[in-house]
N, C-alpha and C positions, 0 to 999 in steps of 0.2 A: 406057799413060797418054797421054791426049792432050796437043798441042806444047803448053806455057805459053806466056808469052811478057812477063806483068808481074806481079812476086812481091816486095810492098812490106810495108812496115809506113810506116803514118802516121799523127797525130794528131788527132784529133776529141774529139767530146759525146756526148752522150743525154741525154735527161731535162732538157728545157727550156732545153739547153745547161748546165745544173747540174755533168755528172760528165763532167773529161775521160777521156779513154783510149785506149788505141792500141790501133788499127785494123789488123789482117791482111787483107793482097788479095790475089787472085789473081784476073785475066784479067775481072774485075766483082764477083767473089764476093768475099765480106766475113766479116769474123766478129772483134768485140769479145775485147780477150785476155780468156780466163777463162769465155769462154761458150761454149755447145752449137749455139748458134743462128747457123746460115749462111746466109746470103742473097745474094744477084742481083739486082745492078745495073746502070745505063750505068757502064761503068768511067771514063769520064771525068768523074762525077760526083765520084769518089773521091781528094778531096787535102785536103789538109792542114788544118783547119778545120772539115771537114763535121761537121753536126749529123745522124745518122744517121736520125732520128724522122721529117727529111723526104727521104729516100729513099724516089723509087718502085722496090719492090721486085718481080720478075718471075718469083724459083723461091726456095727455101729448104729447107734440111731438118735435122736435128738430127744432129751429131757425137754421135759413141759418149761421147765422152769433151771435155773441158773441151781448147779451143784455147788452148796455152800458146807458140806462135811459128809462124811462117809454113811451117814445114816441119809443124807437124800439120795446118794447114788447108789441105797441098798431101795428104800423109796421107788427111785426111777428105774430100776432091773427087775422090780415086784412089777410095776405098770407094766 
């Protein structure tokens, strides 16, 4: 597995800032608890407040299974 180096959970939106929820990162990648859906970010876009809708996003790809803490989306970045 490549070196990490920033393995957070923070809080953010989606959906017009309507729905908050916390955020798994790792190293710019991202992923909403509860979803499939990983993406790639500037990692220093990613703090406390982001509204994820306007991230520009650079790679992304679907987890096998539903991101329920930051060790499955270190997990789904090892796959």
């Amino acid at each position: 597995m490549a070196q990490l180096k920033d393995v957070r959970t923070i809080n953010g939106y989606y959906g017009s800032s309507s729905h908050p929820c916390e955020i798994y990162t790792v190293d710019g990648w991202y992923c909403i608890e509860g979803s499939v859906n990983v993406n790639h970010t500037d990692e220093d876009l990613l703090v406390d407040g982001v509204n994820i809708e306007y991230l520009p996003d650079y790679d992304f790809f679907m987890a096998g299974s539903p991101i329920e803490s930051e060790e499955d989306l270190l997990n789904a970045i090892d796959d």
